[in-house]
C-alpha positions in Angstrom: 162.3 -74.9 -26.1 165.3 -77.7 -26.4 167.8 -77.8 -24.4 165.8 -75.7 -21.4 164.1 -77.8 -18.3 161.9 -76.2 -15.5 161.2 -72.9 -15.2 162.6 -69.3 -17.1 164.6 -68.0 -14.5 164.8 -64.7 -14.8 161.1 -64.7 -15.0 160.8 -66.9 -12.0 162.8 -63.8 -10.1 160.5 -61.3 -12.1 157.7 -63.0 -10.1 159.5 -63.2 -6.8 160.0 -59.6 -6.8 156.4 -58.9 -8.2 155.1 -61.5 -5.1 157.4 -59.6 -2.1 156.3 -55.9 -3.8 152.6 -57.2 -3.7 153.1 -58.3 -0.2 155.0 -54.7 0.6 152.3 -52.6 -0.6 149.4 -54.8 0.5 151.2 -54.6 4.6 151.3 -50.7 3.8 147.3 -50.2 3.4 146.2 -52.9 5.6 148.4 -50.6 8.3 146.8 -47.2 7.1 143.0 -49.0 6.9 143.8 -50.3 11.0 144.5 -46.4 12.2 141.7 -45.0 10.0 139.2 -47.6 11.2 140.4 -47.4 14.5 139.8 -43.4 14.8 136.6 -44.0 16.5 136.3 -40.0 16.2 136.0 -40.1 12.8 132.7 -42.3 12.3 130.3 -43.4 15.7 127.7 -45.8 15.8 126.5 -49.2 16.2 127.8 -49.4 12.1 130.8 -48.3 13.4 131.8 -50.3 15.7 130.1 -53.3 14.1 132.2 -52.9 11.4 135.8 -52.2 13.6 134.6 -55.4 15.5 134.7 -57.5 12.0 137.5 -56.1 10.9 139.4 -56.1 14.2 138.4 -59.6 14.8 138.0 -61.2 11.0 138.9 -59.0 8.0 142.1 -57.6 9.3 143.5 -61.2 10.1 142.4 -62.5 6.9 144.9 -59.8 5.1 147.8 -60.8 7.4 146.9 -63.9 5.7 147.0 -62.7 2.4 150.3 -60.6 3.1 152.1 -63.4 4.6 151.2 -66.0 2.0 152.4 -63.2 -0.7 155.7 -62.8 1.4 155.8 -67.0 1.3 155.4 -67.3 -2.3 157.8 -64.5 -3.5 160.7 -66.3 -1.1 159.8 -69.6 -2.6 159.8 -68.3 -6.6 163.5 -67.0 -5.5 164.7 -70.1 -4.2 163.2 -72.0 -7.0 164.9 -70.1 -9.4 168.3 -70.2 -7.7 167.6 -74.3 -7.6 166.7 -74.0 -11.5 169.7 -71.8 -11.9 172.1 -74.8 -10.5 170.1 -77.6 -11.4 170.0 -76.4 -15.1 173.9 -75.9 -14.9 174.0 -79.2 -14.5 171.2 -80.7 -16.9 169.1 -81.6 -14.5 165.6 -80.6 -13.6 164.5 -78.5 -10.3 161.9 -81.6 -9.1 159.7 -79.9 -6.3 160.3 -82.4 -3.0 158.6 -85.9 -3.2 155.0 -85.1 -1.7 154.4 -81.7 -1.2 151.3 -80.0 -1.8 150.2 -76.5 -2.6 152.3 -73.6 -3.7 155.8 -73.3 -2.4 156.3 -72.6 1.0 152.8 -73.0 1.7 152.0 -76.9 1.7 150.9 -79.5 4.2 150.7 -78.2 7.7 150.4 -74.1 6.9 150.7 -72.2 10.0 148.7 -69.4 8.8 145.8 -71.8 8.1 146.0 -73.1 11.2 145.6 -70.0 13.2 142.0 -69.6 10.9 141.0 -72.8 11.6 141.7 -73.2 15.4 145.3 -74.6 15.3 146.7 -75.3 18.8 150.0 -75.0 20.0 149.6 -75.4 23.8 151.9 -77.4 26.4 149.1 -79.5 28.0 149.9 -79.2 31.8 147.7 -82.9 32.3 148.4 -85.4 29.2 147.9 -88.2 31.3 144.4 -88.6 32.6 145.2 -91.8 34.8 142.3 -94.1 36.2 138.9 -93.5 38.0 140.3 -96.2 40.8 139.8 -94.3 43.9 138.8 -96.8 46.9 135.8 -96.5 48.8 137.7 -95.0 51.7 139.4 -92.6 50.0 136.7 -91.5 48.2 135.1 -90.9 51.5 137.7 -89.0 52.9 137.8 -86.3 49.8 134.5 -85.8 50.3 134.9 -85.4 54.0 137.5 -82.6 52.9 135.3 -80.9 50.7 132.1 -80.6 53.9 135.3 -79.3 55.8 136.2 -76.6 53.4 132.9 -76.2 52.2 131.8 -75.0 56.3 132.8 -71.9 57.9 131.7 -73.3 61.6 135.2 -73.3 63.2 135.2 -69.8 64.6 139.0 -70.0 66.3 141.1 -70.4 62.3 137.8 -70.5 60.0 137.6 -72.7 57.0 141.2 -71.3 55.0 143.2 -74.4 56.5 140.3 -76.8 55.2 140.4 -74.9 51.7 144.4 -75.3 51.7 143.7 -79.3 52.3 141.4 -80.0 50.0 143.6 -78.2 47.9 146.6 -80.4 48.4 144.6 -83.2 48.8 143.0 -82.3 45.1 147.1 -82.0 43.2 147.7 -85.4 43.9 144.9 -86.6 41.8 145.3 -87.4 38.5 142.3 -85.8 35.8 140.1 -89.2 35.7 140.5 -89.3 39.7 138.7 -85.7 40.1 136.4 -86.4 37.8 135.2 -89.5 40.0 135.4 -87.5 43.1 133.1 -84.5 41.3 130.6 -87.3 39.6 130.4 -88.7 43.5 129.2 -85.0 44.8 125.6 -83.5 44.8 125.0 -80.4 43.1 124.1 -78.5 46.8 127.4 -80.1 47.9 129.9 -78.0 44.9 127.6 -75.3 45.8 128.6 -75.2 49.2 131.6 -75.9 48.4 131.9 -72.3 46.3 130.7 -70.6 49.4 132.5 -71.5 51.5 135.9 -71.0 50.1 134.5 -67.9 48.5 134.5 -66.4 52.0 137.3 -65.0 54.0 138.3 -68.2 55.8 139.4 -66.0 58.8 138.9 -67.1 62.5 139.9 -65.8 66.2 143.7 -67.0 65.0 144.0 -66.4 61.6 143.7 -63.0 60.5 144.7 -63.1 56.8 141.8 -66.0 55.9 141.6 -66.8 52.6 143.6 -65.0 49.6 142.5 -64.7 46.2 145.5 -66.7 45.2 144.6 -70.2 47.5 141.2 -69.5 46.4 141.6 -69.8 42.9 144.3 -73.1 43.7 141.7 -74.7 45.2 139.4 -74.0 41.8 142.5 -74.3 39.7 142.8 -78.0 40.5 139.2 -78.2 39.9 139.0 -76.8 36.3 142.3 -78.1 35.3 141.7 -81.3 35.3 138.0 -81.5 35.2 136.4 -83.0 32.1 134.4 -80.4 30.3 131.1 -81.6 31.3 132.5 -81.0 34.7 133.8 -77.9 34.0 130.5 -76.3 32.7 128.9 -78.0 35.6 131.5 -76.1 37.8 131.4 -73.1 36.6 127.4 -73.0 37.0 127.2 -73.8 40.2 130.4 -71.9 41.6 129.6 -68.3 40.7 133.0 -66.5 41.2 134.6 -69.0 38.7 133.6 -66.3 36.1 134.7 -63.0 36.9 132.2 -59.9 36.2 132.8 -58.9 32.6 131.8 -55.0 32.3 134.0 -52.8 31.5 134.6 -48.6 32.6 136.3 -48.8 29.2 140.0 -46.6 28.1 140.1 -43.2 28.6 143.1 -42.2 26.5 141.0 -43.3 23.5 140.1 -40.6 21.3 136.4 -39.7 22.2 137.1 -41.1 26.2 136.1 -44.6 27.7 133.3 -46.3 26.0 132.0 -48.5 29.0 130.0 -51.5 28.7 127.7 -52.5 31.1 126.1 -56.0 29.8 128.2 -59.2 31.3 127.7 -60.9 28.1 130.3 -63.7 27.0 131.5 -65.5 24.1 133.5 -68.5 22.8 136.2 -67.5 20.7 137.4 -69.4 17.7 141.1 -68.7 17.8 143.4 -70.9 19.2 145.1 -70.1 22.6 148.5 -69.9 21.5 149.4 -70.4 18.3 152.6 -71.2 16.5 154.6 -68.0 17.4 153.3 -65.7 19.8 154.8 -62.4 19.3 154.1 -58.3 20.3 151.6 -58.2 16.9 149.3 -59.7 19.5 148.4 -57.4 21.9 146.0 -55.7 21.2 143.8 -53.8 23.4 140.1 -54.0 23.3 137.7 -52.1 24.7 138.8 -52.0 28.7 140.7 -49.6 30.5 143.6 -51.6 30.8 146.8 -50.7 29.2 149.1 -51.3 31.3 147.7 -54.8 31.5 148.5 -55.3 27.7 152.3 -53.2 27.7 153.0 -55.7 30.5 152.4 -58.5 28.5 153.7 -56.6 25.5 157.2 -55.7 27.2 156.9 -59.8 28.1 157.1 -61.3 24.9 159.0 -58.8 23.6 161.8 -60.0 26.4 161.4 -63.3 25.7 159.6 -64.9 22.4 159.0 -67.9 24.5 157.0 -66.2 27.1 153.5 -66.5 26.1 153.7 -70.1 25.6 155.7 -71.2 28.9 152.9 -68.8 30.7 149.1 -69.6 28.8 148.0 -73.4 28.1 145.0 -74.6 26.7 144.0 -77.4 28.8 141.6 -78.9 26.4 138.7 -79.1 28.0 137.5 -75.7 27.9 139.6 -73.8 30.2 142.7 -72.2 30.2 145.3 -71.7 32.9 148.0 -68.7 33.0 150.8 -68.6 35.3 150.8 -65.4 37.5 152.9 -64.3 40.5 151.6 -63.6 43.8 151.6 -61.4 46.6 154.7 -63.4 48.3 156.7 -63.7 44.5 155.6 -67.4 43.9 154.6 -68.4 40.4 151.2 -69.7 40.5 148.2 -71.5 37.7 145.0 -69.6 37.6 142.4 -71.5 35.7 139.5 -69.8 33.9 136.9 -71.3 31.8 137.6 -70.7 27.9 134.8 -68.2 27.1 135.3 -64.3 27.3 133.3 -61.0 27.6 131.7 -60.2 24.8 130.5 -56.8 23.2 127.3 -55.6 22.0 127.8 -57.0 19.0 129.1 -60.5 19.8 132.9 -60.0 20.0 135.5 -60.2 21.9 135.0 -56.9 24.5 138.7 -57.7 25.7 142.0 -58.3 23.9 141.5 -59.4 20.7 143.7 -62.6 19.3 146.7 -62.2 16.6 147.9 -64.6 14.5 150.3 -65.3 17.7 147.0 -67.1 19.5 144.2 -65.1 21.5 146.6 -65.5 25.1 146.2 -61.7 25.8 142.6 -62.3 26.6 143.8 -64.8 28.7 145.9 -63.3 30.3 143.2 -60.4 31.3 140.6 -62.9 32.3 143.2 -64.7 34.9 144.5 -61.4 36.3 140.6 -60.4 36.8 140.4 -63.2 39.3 142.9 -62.3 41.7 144.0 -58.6 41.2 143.9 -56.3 44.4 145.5 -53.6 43.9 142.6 -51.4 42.1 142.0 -48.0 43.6 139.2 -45.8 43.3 141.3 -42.8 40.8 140.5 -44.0 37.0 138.6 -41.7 35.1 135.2 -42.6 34.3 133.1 -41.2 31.2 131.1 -37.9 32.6 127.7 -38.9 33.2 128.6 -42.0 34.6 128.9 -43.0 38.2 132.4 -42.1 40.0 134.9 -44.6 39.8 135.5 -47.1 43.0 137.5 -49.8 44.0 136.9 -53.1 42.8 137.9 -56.7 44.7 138.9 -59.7 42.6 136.8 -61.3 40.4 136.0 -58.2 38.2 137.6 -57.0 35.0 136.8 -53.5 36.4 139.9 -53.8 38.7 142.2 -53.9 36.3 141.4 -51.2 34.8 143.9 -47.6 34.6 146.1 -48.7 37.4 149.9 -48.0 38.2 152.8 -49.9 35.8 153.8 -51.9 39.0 150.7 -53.2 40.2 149.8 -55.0 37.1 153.3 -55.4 36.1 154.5 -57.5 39.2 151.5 -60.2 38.7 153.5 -61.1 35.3 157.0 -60.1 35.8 157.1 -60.7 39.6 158.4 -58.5 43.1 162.1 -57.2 41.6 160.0 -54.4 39.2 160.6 -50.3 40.1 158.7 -47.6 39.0 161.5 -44.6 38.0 161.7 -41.5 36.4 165.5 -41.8 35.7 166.0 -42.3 32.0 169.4 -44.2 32.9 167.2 -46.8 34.7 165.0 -46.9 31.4 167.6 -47.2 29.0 169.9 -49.6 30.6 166.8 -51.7 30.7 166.3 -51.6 27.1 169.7 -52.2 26.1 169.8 -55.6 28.1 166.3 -56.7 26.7 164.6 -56.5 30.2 160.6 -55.5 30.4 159.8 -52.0 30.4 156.8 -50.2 30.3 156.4 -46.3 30.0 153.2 -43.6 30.6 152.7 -40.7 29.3 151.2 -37.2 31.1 147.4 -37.0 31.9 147.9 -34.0 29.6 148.7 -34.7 26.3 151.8 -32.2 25.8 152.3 -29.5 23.2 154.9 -30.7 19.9 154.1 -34.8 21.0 153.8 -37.1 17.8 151.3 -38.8 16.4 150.7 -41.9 18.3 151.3 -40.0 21.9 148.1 -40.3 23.8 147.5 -39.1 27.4 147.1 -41.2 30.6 148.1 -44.1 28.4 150.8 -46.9 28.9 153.2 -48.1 25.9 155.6 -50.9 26.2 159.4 -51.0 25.0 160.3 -53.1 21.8 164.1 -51.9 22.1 166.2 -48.9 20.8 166.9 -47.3 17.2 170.4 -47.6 15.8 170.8 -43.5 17.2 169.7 -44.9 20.8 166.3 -43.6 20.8 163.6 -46.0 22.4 161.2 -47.6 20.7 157.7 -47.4 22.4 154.7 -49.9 20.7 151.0 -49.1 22.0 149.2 -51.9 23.2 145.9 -51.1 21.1 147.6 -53.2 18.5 151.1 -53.0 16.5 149.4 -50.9 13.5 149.5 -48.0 15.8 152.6 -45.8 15.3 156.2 -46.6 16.5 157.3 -43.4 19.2 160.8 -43.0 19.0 161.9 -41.2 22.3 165.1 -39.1 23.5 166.0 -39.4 27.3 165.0 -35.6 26.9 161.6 -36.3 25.2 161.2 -38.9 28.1 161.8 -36.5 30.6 160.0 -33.7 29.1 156.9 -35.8 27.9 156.5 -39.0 29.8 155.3 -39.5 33.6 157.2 -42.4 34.4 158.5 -46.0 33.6 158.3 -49.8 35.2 161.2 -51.7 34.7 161.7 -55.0 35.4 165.2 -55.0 37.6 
């Protein structure tokens, strides 16, 4: 038609609107299919949970896709026509921006894409490998340090001061270093090695031996900088650099736990982080450990930057998450990039978001040095009674207390309160909070209340009422509690002081 260049406005916002209402409605069932697929009540079975496996771990991901691209696309056909709108005011034409591809909004560089296709958005603690010019004499004197560690013969302070050596001795290497010290070692030698830091370290003077913590330093400078053929060749010959992988399983889930007993693993194709990390991540798998995941929820919902400053991908298949010790100091622990798998061949754990797979992550680190597990989680009747597991199993941190897990991520300064004061003043300043509900699910709670189950705080409502997100994923409902309903209906809450 003369006189009219681009595109028919009021069309183009006919499409926008269509485009945001398909991405609307779209959001809506994809949310309904997640709880009715997630009822495990409802329909049991290998099918079953074949089919909550795919859609947990594939199809569900691919609609986020769909929705967001729909949300992209309607923003894009209303900012196109409001560029039409002023370009044809002047009699000039809407020209799309010299070399960009694909529809609006969606062109070179999609972030969505990139989470399919294994984008990356890690901090890489190493970037710069350095040289494999270690001297002769130096070379000799790291592996001197590795037969000290790797011997337990010094009965009056054991081997933990030779562990902490090699240990320091090991950060001031750079990657390409290691790897020439590990190429110059026999396999029996790493094998040695491994036992010997693997036991207590204690002698006649030195009671406390060897922690978790300077145990995994020691292999955290190991797998950190290793290359991967290295790190595979670590990881066979050092057996506690893979935690045990079964699983007691939740028992707030409807039905109880669902353990699993193989140690199968997996290698996952989502990225590690990916280009914004957020709570639609967590989501719980099939282990017993909720407050694991509302810690990490009530994290990055603190602080959007959390996951990324905390999880790397050091690119050469491991990862290393940041966790506090027993004496408040933030320290690496390193774990190969596989995870536990399920019957069926995915992820047993925490499965990934669009945000990156760093929950999984985060479980698999805390696994290696957790010691706080008790012998009080349910178990599934028929099975054996609970006990308490050491470090080094995902078993441990499984149904424990808010502050046990919660201090590992948020550090010491956490408190575990029944005061809803506390609570709320924690949520109105953005601090991490956690809450768990009775053993006994109470008469009048909502849908979305489970028992014996931990949800983590997102913030408050415009009436004050908190908002409580459960960690088995963010298509579970939203719990809006009073301080009444909190002290009526809820056991008790971590908050991070």
């Amino acid at each position: 038609m003369a006189g009219i260049y681009g595109a028919d406005i009021a069309q183009l916002r006919a499409l926008g609107k269509a485009l945001t209402a398909s991405s609307a409605r779209l959001a809506s069932a994809r949310t309904a299919l997640s709880r009715n697929v997630g009822e495990r009540g409802t329909w049991k079975g290998a099918d079953a949970e074949r089919f909550r496996n795919d859609w947990n771990g594939t199809h569900s991901l691919l609609l986020g896709r769909v929705i967001d691209a729909l949300a992209d696309a309607g923003k894009a056909a209303a900012r196109h026509a409001d560029e039409q709108e002023r370009a044809s005011g002047t009699g000039g034409t809407a020209d799309r921006p010299s070399g960009a591809s694909g529809p609006a909004g969606m062109g070179g560089g999609d972030s969505k894409a990139e989470y399919l296709t294994g984008g990356e958005h890690s901090v890489a603690r190493h970037p710069d490998r350095g040289e494999a010019n270690l001297a002769a004499p130096e070379l000799d004197r790291l592996r001197g340090l590795v037969r000290d560690a790797a011997s337990g013969s010094n009965f009056l302070v054991g081997n933990d001061t030779d562990v902490n050596e090699l240990r320091d001795a090991l950060a001031g290497l750079k990657p390409a270093q290691l790897n020439q010290l590990l190429e110059s070692l026999t396999d029996d030698e790493i094998r040695s090695l491994g036992s010997g830091a693997a036991g207590d370290g204690k002698g006649w003077f030195n009671w406390e031996g060897t922690t978790p913590f300077e145990r995994q330093q020691l292999l955290d400078q190991l797998l950190s900088k290793a290359s991967a053929e290295q790190v595979d060749r670590l990881k066979g010959l050092i057996p506690w650099a893979q935690p045990d992988g079964t699983a007691m399983g939740d028992a707030a889930r409807p039905g109880g736990p669902d353990p699993s007993t193989s140690n199968r693993w997996m290698k996952p194709d989502w990225p590690v982080i990916g280009e914004r990390p957020s709570t639609d991540d967590i989501r719980q798998g099939q282990y017993g450990d909720c407050v694991v995941l509302a810690a990490a929820g009530a994290m990055i919902n603190a602080d959007s930057n959390w996951a990324r400053d905390h999880v790397t991908d050091n690119g050469n298949g491991t990862v290393s998450v940041r966790l506090f010790d027993k004496n408040g100091q933030e320290q690496w622990v390193t774990v190969t990039t596989d995870l536990p798998a399920n019957d069926y061949g995915g992820q047993l754990g925490a499965g990934a978001g669009f945000g990156g797979n760093w929950p999984a992550y985060i479980e698999k680190a805390l696994a290696q040095v957790y010691t706080e597990d008790g012998s009080t989680d349910g178990t599934k009747e028929g099975t054996p009674p609970d006990q308490a597991y050491p470090p080094g199993n995902y078993r441990a941190i499984e149904g424990n207390w808010g502050p046990d897990a919660f201090q590992y991520l948020a550090g010491p300064d956490v408190e575990l309160t029944t005061d809803s004061g506390a609570l709320w003043d924690a949520a109105k300043e953005g601090r991490p909070a956690l809450v768990t509900t009775l053993a006994d699910k109470p008469d009048g709670a909502p849908k979305g209340y489970y028992a014996s189950h931990a949800y983590f705080v997102t913030g408050l409502d415009s009436n004050g009422n908190l908002l409580l997100q459960n960690p088995w994923s963010s298509h579970q409902p939203i719990l809006t509690v009073t301080p009444q309903q909190f002290a009526d209906n809820y056991e008790n809450a971590t908050v991070v002081k």
